[in-house]
C-alpha positions in Angstrom: -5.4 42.7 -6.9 -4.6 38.5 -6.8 -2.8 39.7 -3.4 -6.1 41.1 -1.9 -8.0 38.1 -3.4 -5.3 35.8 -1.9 -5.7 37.1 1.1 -9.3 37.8 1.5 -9.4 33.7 0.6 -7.1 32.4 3.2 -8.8 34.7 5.7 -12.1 33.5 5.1 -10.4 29.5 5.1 -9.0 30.5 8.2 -11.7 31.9 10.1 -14.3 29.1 8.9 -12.3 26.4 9.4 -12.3 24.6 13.1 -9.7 21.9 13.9 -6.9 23.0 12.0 -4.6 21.8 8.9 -6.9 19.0 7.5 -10.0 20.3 8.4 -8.8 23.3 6.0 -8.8 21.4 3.2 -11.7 21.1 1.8 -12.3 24.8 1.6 -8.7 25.4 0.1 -9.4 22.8 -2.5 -12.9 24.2 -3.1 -11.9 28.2 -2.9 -8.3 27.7 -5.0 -10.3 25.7 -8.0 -13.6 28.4 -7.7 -10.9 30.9 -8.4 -9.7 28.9 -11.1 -6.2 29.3 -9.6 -4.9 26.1 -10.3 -5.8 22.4 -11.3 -6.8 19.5 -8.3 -3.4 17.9 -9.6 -1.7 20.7 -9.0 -3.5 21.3 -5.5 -2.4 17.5 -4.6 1.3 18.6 -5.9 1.1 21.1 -3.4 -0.3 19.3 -0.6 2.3 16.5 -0.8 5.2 19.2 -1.2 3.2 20.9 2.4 3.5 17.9 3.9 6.9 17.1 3.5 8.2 20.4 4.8 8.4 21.4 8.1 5.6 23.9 9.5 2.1 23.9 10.1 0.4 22.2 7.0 -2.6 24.5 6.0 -0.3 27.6 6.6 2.7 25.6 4.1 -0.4 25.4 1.1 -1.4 28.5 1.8 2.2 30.1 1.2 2.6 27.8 -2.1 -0.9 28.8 -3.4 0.2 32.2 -3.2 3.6 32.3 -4.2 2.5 29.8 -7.2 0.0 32.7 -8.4 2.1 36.1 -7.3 5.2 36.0 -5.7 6.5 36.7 -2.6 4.0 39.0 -2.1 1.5 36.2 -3.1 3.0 33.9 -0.4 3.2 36.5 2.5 -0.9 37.6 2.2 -1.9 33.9 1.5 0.1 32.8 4.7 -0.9 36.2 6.5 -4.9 35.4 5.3 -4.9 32.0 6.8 -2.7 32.7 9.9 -4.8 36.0 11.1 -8.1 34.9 12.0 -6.8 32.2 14.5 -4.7 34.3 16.0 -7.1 36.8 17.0 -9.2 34.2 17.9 -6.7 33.0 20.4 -5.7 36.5 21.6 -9.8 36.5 22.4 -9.4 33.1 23.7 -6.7 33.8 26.2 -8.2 37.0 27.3 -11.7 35.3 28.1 -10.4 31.4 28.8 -11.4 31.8 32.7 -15.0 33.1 32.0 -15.3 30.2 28.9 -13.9 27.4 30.9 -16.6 25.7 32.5 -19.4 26.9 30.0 -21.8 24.7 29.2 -22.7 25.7 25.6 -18.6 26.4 24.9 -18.3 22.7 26.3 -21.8 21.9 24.0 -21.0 23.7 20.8 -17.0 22.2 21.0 -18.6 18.4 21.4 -20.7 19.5 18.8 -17.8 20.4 15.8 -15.4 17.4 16.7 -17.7 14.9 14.6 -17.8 17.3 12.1 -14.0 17.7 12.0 -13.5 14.5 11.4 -15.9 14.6 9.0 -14.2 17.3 6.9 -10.9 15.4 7.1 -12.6 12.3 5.6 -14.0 14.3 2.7 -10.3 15.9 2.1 -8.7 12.2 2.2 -11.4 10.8 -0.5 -11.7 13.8 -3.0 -7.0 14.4 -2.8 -7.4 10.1 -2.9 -9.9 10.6 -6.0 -7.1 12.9 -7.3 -3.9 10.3 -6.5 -5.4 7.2 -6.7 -7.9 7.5 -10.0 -7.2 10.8 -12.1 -8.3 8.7 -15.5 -11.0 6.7 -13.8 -11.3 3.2 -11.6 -8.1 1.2 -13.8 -5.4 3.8 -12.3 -6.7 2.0 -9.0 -4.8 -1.4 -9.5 -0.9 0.8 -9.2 1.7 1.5 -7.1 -0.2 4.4 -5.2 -3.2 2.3 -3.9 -0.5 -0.5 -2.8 1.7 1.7 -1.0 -0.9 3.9 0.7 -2.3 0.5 2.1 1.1 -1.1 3.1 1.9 2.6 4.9 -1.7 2.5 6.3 -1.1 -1.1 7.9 2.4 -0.1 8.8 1.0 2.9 11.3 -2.2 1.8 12.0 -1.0 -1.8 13.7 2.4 -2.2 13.9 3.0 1.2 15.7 4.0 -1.3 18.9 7.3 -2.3 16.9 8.2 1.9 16.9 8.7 2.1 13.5 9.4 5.8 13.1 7.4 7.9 10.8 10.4 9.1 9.3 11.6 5.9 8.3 8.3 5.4 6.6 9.0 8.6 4.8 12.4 7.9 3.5 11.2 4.1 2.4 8.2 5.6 0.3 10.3 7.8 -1.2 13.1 5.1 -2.1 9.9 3.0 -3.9 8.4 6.3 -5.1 11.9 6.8 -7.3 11.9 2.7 -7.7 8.3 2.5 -9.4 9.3 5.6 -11.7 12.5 4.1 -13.0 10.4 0.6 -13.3 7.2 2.0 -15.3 7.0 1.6 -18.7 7.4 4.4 -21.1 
C-alpha cells in the first residue's frame, strides 16, 4: 500500500510541477510531511544527500523518500511516480512540437509560469533555509551555516570571472563542514 501511495505522490509532484528539480520542492516538502512520512530535518538530510550525488535532483529525493519508507520497491515507484508524467508529456511534446511551435498562447501561457518558477524556487530556498539556518529559532542564525552559505553565495555569484569551479567549492565546504564539527563545543 506505501508503494501505491508513493507513487500516486510523486506522480502527482511530477505532473504539477513545471520547471523541474527545484520547482518540485515545495510540493515534495509539502506532500512527504502531509503524509507524515518524515520530519523537515530529515527532508533537508535528504535534499543535501540529492544534491551531492549525481542525477537529476527531484528524481534523487524522490528515490530516497521512497527507499527511506519501503525499500527498493519504495525507491523504484517513488522515482517511477515522479519520472512518468514528464515523460509522457515529452513523448506528447515531440509528437506535436511542429503544430506548438509558433503558438501564441503555448508562447503566452510558457511566459506566464517562468515568474512563477522562480517563485516556487524562492519559497523552497526560504522554508529548507528556515530548516538549516534556524531550527531552534533566530539565535541558530549567528553559526557556521549562515557564514558559509554567504561566503559560497559571494564566491559564485561575483567571482565566477576567476573560474573557480563548483567542485572546488564543494570539496572546501565540506573540509570546513568536518572543521566546524570537530571545533563545536560539546
Amino acid at each position: 500500500m506505501i508503494c501505491l501511495e508513493l507513487f500516486v505522490t510523486f506522480f502527482k509532484i511530477g505532473l504539477f510541477t513545471i520547471g523541474g528539480g527545484y520547482a518540485m520542492l515545495p510540493l515534495i516538502q509539502a506532500d512527504v510531511q502531509a503524509h507524515g512520512w518524515m520530519t523537515a530535518e530529515e527532508l533537508v538530510n535528504f535534499i543535501a544527500v540529492s544534491e551531492s550525488t549525481p542525477g537529476p535532483f527531484a528524481v534523487n529525493v524522490s528515490t530516497y523518500v521512497g527507499a527511506e519508507l519501503a525499500g527498493l520497491p519504495g525507491a523504484l515507484c517513488a522515482t517511477l511516480g515522479a519520472v512518468l508524467p514528464s515523460f509522457l508529456i515529452i513523448l506528447l511534446v515531440a509528437r506535436f512540437y511542429a503544430a506548438f511551435r509558433s503558438s501564441a498562447i503555448i508562447s503566452g501561457a510558457m511566459s506566464g509560469l517562468r515568474p512563477a518558477v522562480i517563485g516556487m524556487i524562492g519559497a523552497a530556498a526560504v522554508s529548507v533555509g528556515q530548516t538549516v539556518f534556524a531550527p531552534d529559532g533566530v539565535q541558530a542564525l549567528a553559526g557556521y551555516p549562515l557564514a558559509c552559505s554567504l561566503a559560497i553565495f559571494v564566491l559564485m555569484a561575483f567571482l565566477t570571472h576567476r573560474k573557480l569551479h563548483p567542485i572546488a567549492i564543494i570539496l572546501l565546504s565540506a573540509l570546513l563542514g568536518i572543521a566546524a564539527g570537530y571545533l563545536r563545543p560539546m
